[in-house]
N, CA, C and O of each residue as an XYZ file, in Angstrom:
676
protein
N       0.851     -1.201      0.000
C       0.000      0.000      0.000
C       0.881      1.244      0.000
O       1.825      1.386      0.777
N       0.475      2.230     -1.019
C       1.282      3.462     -0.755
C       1.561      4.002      0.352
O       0.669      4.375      1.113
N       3.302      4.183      0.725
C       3.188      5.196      2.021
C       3.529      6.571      2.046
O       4.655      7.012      1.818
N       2.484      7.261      2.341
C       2.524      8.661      2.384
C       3.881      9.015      3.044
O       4.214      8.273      3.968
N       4.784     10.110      2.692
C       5.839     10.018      3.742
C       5.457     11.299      4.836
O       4.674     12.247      4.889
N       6.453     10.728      5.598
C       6.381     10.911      7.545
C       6.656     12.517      7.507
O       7.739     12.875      7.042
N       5.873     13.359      7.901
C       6.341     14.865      8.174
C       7.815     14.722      9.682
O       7.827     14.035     10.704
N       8.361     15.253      9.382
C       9.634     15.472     10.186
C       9.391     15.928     11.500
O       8.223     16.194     11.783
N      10.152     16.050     12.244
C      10.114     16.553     13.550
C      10.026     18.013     13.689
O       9.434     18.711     14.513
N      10.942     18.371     12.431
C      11.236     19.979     12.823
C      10.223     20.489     11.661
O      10.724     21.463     11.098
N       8.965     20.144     11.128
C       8.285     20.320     10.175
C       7.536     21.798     10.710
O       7.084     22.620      9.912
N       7.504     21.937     11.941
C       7.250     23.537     11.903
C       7.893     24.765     11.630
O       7.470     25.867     11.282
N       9.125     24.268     11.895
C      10.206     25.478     11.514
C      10.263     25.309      9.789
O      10.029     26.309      9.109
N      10.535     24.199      9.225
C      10.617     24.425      8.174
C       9.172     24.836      7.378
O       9.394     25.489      6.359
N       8.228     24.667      7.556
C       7.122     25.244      6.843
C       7.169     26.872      7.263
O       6.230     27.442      6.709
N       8.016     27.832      8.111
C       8.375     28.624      8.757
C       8.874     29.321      7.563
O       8.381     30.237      6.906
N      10.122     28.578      7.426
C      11.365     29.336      6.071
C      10.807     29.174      4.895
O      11.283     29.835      3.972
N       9.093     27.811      4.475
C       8.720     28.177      3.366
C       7.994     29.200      2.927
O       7.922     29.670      1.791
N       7.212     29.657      4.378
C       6.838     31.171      4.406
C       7.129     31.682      4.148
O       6.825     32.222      3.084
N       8.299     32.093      5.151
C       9.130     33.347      4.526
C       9.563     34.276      3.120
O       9.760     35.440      2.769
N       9.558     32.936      2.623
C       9.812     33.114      1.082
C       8.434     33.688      0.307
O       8.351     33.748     -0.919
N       7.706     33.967      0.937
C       6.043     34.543      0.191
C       6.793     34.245     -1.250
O       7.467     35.080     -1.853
N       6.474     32.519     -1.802
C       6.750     32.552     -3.143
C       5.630     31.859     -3.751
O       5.205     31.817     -4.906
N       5.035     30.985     -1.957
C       3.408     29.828     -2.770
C       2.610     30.687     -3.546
O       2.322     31.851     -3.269
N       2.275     30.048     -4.523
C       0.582     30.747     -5.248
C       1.407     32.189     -5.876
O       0.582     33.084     -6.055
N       2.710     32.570     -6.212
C       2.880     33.578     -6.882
C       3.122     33.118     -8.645
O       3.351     31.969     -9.023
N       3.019     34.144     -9.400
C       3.075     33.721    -10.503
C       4.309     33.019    -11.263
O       5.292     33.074    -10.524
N       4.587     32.408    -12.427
C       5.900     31.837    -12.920
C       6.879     32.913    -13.464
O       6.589     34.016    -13.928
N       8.046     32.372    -13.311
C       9.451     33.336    -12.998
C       9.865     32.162    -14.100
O       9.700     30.952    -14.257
N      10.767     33.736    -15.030
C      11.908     33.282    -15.875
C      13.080     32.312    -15.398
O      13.783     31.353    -15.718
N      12.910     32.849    -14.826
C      14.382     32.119    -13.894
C      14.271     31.070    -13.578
O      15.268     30.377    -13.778
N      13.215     30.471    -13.020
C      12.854     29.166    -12.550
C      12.416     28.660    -13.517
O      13.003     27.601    -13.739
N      11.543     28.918    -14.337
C      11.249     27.889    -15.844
C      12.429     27.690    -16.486
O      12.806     26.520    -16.561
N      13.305     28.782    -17.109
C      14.881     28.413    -17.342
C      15.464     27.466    -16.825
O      16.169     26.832    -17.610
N      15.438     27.011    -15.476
C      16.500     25.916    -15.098
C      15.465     24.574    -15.044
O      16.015     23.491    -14.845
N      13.720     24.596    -15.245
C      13.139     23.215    -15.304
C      13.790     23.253    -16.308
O      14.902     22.731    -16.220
N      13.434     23.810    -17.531
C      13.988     23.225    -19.013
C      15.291     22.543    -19.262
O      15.616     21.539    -19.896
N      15.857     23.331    -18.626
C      17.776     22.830    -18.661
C      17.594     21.254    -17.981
O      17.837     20.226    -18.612
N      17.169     21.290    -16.726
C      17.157     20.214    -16.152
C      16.194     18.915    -16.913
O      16.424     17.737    -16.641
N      15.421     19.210    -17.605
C      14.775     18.650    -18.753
C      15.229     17.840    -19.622
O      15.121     16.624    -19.776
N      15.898     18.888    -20.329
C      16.941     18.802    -21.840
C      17.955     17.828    -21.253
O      18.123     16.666    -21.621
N      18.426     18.294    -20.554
C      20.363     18.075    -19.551
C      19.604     16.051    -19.711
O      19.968     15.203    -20.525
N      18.679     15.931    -18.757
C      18.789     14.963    -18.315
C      17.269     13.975    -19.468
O      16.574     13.087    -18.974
N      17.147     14.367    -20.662
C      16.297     13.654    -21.311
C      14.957     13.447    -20.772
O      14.435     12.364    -21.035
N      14.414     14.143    -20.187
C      12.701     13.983    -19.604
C      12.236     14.551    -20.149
O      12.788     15.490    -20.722
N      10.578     14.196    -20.294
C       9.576     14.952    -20.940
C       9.001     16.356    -19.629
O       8.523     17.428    -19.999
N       9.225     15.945    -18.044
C       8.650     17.158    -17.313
C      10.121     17.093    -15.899
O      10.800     16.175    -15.440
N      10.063     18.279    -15.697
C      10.870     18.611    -14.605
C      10.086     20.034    -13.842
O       9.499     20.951    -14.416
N      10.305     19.844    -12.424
C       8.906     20.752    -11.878
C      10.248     21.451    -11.066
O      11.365     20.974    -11.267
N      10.034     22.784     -9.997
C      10.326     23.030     -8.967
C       9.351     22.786     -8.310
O       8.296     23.317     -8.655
N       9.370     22.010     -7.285
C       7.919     21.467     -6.528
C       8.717     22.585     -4.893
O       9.855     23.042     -4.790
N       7.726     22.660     -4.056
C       7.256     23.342     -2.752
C       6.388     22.596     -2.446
O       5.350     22.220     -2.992
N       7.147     22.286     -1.012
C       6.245     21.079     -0.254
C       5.428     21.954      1.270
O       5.982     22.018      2.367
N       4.423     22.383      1.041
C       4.154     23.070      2.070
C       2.907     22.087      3.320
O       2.932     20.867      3.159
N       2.241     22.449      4.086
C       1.537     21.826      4.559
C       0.400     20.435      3.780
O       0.456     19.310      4.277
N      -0.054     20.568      3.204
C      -1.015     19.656      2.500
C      -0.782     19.540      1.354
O      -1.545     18.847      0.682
N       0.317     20.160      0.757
C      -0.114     20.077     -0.946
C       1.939     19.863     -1.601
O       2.718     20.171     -0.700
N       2.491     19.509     -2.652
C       3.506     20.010     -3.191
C       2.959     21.038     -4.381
O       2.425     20.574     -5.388
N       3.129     22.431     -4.194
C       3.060     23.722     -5.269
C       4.411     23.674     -6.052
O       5.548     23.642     -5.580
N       3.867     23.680     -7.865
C       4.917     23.755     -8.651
C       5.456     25.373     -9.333
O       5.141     25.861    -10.419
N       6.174     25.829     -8.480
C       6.489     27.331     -8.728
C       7.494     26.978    -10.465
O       8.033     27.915    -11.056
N       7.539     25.898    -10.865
C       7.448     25.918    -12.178
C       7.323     24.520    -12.530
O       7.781     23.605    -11.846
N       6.646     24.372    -13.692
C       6.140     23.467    -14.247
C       6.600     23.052    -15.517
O       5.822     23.278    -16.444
N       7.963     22.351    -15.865
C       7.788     22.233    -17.298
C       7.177     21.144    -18.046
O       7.182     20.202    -17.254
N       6.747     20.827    -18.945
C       5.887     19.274    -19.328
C       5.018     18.927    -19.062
O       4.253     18.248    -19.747
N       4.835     19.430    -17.583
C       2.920     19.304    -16.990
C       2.035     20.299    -16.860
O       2.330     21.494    -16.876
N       1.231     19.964    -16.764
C      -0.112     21.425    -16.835
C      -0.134     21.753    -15.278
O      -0.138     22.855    -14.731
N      -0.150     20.433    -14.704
C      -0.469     20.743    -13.459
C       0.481     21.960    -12.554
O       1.618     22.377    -12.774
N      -0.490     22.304    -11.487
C       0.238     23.611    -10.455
C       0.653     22.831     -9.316
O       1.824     22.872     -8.939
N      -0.218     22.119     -8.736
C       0.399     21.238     -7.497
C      -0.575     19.591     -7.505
O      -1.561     19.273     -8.170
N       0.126     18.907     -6.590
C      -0.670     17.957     -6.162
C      -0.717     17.337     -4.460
O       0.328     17.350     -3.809
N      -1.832     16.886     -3.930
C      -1.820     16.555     -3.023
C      -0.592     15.699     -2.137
O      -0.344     14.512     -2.345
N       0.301     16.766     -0.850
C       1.157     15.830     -0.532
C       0.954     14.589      0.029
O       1.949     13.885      0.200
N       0.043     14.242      0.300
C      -0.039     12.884      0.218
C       0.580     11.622     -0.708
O       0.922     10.472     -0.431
N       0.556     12.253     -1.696
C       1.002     11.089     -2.939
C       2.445     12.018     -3.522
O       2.885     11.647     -4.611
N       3.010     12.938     -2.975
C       4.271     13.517     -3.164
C       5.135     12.734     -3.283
O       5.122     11.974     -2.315
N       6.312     12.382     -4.339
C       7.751     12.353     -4.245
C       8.120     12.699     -3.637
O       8.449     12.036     -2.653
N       8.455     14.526     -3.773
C       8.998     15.127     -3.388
C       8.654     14.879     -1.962
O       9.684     15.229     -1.386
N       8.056     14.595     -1.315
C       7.880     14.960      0.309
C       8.798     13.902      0.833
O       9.602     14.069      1.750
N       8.592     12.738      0.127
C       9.845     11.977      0.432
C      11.223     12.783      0.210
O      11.806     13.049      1.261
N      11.746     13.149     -0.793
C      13.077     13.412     -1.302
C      13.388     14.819     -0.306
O      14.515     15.314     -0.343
N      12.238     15.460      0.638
C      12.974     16.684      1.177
C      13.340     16.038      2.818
O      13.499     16.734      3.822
N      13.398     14.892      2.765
C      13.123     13.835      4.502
C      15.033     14.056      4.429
O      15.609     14.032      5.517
N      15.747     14.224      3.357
C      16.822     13.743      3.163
C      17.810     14.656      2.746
O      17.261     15.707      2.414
N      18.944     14.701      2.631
C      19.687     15.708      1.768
C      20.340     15.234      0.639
O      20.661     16.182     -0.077
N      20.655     14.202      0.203
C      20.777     13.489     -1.047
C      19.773     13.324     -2.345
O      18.641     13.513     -1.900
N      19.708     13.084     -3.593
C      19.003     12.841     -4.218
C      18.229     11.758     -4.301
O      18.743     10.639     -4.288
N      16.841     11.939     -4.402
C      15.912     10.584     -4.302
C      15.904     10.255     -5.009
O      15.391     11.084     -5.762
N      16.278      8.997     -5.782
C      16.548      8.290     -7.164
C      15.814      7.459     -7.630
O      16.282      6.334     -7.459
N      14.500      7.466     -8.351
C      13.926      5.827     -8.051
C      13.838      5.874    -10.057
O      13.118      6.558    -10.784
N      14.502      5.226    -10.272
C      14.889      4.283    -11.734
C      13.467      3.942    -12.467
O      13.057      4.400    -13.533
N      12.812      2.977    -11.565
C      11.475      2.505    -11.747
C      10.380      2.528    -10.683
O      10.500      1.578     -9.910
N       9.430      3.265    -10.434
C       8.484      3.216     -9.303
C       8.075      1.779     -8.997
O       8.064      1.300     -7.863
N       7.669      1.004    -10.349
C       6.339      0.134    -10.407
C       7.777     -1.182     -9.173
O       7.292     -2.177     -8.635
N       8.815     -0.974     -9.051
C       9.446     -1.916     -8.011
C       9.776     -1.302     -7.018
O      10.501     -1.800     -6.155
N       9.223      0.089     -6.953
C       9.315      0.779     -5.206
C       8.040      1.009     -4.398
O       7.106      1.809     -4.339
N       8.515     -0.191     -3.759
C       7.475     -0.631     -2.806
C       6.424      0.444     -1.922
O       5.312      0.250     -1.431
N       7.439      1.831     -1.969
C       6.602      3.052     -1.695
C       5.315      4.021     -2.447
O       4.323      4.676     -2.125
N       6.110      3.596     -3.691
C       5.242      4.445     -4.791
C       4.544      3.171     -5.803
O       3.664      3.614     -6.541
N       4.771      1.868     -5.926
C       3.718      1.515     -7.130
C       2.521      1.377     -7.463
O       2.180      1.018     -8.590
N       1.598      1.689     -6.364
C       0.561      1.718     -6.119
C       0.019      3.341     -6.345
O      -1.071      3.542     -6.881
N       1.086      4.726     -5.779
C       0.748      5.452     -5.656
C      -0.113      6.276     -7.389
O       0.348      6.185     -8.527
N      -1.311      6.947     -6.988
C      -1.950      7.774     -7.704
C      -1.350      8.410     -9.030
O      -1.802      8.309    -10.171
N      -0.167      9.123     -8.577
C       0.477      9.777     -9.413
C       1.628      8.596    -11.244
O       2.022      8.686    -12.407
N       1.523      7.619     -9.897
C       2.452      6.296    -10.876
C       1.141      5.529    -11.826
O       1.192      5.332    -13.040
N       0.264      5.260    -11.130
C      -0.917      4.416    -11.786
C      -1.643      5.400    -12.669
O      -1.683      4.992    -13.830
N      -2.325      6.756    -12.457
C      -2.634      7.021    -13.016
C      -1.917      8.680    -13.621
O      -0.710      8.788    -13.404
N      -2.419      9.575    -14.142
C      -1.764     10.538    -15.228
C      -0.681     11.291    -14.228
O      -1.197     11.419    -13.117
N       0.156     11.626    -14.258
C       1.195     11.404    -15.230
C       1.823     10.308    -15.299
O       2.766     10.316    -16.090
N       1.569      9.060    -14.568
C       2.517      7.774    -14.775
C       3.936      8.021    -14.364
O       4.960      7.564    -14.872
N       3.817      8.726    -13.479
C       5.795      8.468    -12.588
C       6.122      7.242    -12.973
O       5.415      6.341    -12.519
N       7.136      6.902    -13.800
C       7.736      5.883    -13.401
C       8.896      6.206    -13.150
O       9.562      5.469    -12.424
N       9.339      7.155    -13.574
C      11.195      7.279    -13.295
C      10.994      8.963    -12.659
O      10.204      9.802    -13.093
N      12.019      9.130    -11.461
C      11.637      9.944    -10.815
C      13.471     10.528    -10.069
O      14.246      9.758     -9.501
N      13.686     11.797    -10.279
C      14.978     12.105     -9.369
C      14.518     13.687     -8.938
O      14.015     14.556     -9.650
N      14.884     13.725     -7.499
C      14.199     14.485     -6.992
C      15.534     15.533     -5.970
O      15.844     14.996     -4.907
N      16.178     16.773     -6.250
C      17.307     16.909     -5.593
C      16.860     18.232     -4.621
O      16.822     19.385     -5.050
N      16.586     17.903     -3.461
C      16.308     18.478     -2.126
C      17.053     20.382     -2.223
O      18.178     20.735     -2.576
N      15.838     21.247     -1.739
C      16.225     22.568     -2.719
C      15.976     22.904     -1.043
O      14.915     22.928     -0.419
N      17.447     23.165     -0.551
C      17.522     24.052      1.106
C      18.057     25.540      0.820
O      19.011     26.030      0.216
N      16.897     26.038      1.603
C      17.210     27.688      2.242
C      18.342     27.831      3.550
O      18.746     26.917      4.269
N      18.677     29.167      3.598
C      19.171     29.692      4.445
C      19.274     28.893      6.070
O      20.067     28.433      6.891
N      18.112     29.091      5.846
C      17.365     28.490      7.418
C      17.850     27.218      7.461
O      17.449     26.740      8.522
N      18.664     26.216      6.719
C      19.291     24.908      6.470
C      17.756     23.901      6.137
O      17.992     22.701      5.997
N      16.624     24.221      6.041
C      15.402     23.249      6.043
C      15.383     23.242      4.325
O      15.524     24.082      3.436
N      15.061     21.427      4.437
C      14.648     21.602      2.969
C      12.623     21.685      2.306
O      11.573     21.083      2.534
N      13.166     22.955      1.337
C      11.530     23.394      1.096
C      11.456     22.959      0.483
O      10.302     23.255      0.172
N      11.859     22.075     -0.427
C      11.164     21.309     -2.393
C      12.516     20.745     -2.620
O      13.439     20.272     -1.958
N      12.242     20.986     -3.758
C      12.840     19.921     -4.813
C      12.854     20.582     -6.314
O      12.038     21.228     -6.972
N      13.956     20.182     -6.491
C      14.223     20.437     -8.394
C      14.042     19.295     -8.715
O      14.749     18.580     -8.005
N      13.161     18.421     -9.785
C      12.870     16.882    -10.025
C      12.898     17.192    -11.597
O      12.763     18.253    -12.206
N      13.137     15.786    -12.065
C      13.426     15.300    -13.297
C      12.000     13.937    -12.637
O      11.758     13.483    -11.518
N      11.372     13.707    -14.034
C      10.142     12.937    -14.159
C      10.360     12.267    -15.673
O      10.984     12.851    -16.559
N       9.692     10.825    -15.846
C       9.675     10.121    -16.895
C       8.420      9.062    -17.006
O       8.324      8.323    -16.027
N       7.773      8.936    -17.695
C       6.567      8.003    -17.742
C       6.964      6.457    -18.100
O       6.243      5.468    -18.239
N       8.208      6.601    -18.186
C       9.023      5.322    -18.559
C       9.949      5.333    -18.047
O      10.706      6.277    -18.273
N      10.375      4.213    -17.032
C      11.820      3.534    -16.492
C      12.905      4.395    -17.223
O      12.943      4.652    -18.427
N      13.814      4.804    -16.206
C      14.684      5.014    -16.883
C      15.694      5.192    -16.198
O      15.246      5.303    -15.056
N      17.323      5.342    -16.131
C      18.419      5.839    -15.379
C      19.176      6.765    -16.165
O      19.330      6.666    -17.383
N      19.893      8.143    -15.053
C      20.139      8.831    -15.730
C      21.865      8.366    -15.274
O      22.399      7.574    -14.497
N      22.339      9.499    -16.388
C      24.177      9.041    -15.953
C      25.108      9.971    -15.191
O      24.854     11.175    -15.210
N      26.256      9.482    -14.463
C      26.646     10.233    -13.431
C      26.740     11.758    -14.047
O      26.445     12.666    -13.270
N      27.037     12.021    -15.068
C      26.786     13.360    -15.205
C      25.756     14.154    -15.463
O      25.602     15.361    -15.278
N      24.911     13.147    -16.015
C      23.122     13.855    -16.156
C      22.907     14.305    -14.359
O      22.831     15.402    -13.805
N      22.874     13.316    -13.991
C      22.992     13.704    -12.039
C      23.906     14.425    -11.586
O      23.419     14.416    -10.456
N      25.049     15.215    -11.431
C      25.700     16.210    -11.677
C      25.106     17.338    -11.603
O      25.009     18.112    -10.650
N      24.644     17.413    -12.823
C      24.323     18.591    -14.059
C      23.170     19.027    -12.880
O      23.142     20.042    -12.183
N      22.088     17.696    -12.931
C      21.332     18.148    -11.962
C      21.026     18.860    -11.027
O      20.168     19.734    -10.907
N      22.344     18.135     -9.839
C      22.406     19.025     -8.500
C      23.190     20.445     -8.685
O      23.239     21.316     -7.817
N      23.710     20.509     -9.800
C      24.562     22.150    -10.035
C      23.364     22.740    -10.115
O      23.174     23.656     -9.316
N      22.068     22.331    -11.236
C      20.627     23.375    -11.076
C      20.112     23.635    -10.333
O      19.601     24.748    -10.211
N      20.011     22.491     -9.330
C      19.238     22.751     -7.878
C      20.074     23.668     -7.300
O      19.513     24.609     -6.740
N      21.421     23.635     -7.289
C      21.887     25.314     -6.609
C      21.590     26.478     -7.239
O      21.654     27.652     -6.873
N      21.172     25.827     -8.496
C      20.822     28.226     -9.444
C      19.648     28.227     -8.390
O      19.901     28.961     -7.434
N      18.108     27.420     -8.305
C      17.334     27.219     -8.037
C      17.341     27.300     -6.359
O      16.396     27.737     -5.701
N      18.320     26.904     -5.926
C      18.452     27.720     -4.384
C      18.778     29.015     -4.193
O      18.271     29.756     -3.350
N      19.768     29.339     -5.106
C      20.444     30.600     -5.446
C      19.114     31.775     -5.094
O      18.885     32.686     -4.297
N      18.329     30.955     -6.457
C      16.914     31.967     -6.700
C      16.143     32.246     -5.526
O      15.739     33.347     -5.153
N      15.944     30.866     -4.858
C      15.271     31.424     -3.400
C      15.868     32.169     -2.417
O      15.186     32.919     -1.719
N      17.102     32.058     -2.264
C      17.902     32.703     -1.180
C      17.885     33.990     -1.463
O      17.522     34.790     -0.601
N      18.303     34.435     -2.811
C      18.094     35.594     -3.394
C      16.556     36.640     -2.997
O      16.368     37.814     -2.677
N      15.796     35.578     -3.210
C      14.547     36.323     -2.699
C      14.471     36.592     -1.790
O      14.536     37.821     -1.828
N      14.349     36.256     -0.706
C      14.974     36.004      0.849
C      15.565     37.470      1.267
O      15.169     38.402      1.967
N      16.820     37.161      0.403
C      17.655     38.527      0.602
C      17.141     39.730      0.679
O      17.169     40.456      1.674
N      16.420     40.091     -0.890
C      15.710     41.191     -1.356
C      14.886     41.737     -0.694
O      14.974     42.936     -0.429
N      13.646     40.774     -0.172
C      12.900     40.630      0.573
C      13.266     41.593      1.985
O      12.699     42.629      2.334
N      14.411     40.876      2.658
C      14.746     41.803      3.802
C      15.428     43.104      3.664
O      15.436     43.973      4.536
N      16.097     43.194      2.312
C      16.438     44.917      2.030
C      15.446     46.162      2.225
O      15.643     47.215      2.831
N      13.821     45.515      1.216
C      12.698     46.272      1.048
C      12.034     46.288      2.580
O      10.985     46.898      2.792
């Protein structure tokens, strides 16, 4: 049976620093669609999101390949992949015992191949994820994964940056 993953201990502070960032529910940024695409292209997927994992939901402050804006964290990747500071790697869902059942794998978009690289603020908490997505099995190569986690730093860059600005004004 799908398992939803475990909210953390320190899940108040970090939903804290995702505040901070007043970035949920704002509109799409050049900057952040720029590096889904790269991370896209770089690593051969049809969608790569910046997902925000906030209380109930993961929000995609960019979306490339999918229509969708967010989905229920309940059936999140990403909520798994921010438990951690490494990249969440899963090759094939339909043999991870966590996700083959899950909503998102069975039905539209069909996760099957999924890398998910944990996107931390200031505050050291991780708020999302830069993810690479595939509807088909797949592995990427040590430098497609690389390439990856160098984007997830523009993509931290971008939040920290806001952050910054934020406290100038």
């Amino acid at each position: 049976v799908m398992r939803a993953a475990k909210k953390p201990s320190y899940e108040k502070s970090r939903i804290k620093s995702l505040k901070e960032l007043e970035i949920l529910d704002t509109l799409e940024e050049q900057n952040y669609d720029d590096l889904t695409k790269l991370a896209a292209h770089i690593c051969d997927v049809p969608i790569s999101l910046v997902s925000l994992v906030d209380e109930d939901r993961q929000w995609f402050k960019s979306h490339h390949g999918l229509d969708a804006k967010e989905t229920p964290r309940e059936f999140a990747f990403c909520a798994h992949a921010i438990l951690k500071d490494e990249v969440l790697y899963i090759p094939d869902s339909e043999k991870d015992e966590r996700f083959h059942d899950n909503p998102l794998v069975v039905n539209d978009p069909h996760v099957k191949f999924y890398a998910g690289v944990p996107l931390k603020v200031e505050s050291g908490y991780n708020v999302g994820t830069l993810c690479v997505i595939d509807s088909k099995p797949r592995e990427l190569s040590e430098k497609q994964l690389d390439a990856l986690k160098c984007l997830a730093r523009q993509v931290e860059c971008q939040l920290n940056l806001r952050l910054k600005l934020k406290e100038v004004s």
